[in-house]
N, C-alpha and C positions, 0 to 999 in steps of 0.2 A: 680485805687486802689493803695493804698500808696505802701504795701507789694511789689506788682510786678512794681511800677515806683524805687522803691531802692534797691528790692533787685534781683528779676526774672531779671529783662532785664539787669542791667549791667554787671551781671556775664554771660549772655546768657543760664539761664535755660529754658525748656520745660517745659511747665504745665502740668503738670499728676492729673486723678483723686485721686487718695489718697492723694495728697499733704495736703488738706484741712487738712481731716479727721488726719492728723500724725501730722502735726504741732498742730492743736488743745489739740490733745493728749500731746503732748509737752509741750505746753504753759501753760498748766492745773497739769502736772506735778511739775514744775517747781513755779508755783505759791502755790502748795501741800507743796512744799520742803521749800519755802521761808516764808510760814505760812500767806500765803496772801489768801484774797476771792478768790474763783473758777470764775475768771471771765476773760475775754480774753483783753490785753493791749497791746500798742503798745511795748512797754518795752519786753513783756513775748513773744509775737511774734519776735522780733528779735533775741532772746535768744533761742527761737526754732529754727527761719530759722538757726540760727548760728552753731547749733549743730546737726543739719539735713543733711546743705550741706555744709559738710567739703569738703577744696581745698586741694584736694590730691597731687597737680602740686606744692604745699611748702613741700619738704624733710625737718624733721625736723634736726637738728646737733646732731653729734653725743655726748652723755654725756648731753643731752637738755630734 
């Protein structure tokens, strides 16, 4: 699967059963918000995973 050869394994995530089911929900939001078909793409799926698994190990700067 595309999702987990770029995005699961290089970060070293676990696969959880909800992952599906929340990204989905993401990706469907997001496609709500951008006024595109309810339909799932690779695009709307990285924009999910992206804002799903935030890298808490980047401090942002202060005044940023």
């Amino acid at each position: 699967n595309q999702l987990i050869a770029q995005e699961y394994s290089p970060r070293r995530l676990a696969l959880r059963g909800c992952h599906p089911r929340d990204l989905i929900s993401h990706a469907l939001a997001f496609a709500e918000y951008l006024g595109e078909p309810p339909q799932l793409n690779p695009a709307l799926l990285k924009m999910a995973f992206d804002t799903y698994f935030v890298d808490e190990s980047v401090a942002a700067e202060p005044g940023s």
